[in-house]
C-alpha positions as a Python dict, from the first residue, in 0.01 Angstrom:
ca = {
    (1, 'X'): (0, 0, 0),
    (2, 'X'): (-215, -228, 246),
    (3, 'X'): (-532, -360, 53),
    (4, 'X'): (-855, -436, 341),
    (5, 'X'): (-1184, -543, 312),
    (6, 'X'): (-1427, -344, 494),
    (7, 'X'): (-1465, -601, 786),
    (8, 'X'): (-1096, -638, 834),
    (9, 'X'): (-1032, -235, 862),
    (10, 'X'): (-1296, -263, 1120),
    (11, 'X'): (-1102, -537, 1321),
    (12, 'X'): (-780, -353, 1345),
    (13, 'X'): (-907, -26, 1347),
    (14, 'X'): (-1184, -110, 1629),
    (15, 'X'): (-1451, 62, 1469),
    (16, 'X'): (-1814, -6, 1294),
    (17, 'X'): (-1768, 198, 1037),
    (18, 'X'): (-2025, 135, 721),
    (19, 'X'): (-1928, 133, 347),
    (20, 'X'): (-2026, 494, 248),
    (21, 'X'): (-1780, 623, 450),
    (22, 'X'): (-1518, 463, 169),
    (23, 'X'): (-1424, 444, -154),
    (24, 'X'): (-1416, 83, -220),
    (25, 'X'): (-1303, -111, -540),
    (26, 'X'): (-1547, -281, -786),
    (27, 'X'): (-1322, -551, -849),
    (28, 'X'): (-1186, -833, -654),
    (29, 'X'): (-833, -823, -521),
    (30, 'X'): (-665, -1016, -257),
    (31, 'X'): (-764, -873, 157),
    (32, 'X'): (-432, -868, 322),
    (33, 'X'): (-588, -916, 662),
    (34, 'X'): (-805, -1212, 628),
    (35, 'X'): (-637, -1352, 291),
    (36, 'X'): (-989, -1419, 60),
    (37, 'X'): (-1069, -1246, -276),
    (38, 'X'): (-1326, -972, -156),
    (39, 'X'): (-1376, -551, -287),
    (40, 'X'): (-1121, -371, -53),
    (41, 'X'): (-1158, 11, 29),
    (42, 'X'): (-946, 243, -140),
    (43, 'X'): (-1001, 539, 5),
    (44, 'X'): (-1182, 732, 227),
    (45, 'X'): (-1472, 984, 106),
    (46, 'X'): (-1329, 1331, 165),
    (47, 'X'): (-1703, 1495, 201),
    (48, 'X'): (-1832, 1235, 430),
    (49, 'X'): (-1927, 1421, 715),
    (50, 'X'): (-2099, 1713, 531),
    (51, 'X'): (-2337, 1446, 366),
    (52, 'X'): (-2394, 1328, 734),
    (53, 'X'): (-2491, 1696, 859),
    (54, 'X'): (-2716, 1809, 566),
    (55, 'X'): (-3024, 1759, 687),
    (56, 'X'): (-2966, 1964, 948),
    (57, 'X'): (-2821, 2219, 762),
    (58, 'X'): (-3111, 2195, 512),
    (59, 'X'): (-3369, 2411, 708),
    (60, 'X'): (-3074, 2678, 772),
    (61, 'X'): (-3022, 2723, 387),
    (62, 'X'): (-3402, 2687, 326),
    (63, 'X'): (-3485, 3028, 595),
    (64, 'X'): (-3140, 3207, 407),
    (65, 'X'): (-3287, 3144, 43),
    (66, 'X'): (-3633, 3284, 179),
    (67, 'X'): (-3450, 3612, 338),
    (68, 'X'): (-3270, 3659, 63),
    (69, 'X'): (-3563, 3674, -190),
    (70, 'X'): (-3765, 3878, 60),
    (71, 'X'): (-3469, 4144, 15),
    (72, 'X'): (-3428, 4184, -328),
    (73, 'X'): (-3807, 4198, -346),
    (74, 'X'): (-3775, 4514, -130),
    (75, 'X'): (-3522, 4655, -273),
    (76, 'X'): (-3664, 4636, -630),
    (77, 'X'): (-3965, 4720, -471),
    (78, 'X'): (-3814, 5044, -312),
    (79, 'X'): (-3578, 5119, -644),
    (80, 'X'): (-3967, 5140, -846),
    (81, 'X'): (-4135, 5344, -632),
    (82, 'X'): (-3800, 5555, -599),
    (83, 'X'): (-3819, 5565, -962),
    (84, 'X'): (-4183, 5687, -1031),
    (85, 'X'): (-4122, 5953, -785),
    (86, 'X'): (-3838, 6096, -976),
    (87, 'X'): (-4055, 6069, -1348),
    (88, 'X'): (-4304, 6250, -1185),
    (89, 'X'): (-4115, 6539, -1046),
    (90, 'X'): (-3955, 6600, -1443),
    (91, 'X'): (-4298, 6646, -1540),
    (92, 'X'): (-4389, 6944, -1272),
}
C-alpha cells in the first residue's frame, strides 16, 4: 500500500485538506512521494463530515429533547388526573 505524508496527498490529490480529516500514524515511516521520514496518513476518518455538521445539527436535537420532555410531562400529567378521576368515582 502507498504510504503519504499529509502534504504530498495534497499535491497529487489537488486538495487542502487538513489533518483531522485522517488517520495518521504516530510513528515515522518513509513518504513515498517526497522520500523523507515524516507521520503518513493511514486512513481516512469515516465520521468526518458528521463532526463537521454538528453544530448545526446541535440546536435541532436541543428543540427535539425539549418537545420530547414537554410530552411525557403531559402525558403523565393527563394519566394523573385520569387517574384521580377514576379513585374518586369507586368511592361514590
Amino acid at each position: 500500500m502507498a504510504e503519504f505524508c499529509l502534504n504530498c496527498w495534497n499535491k497529487i490529490n489537488k486538495t487542502n485538506d487538513n489533518e483531522r480529516k485522517y488517520i495518521i500514524s504516530k510513528d515515522l515511516d518513509l513518504c513515498e512521494g517526497c522520500g523523507e521520514w515524516k507521520p503518513v496518513i493511514i486512513m481516512e476518518r469515516k465520521a468526518y463530515y458528521i463532526h463537521k455538521f454538528k453544530y448545526f445539527i446541535l440546536p435541532f436535537r436541543a428543540i427535539c429533547n425539549v418537545l420530547y420532555f414537554i410530552c411525557i410531562f403531559l402525558i403523565l400529567l393527563y394519566l394523573v388526573v385520569k387517574y384521580y378521576k377514576s379513585e374518586n368515582k369507586d368511592k361514590l
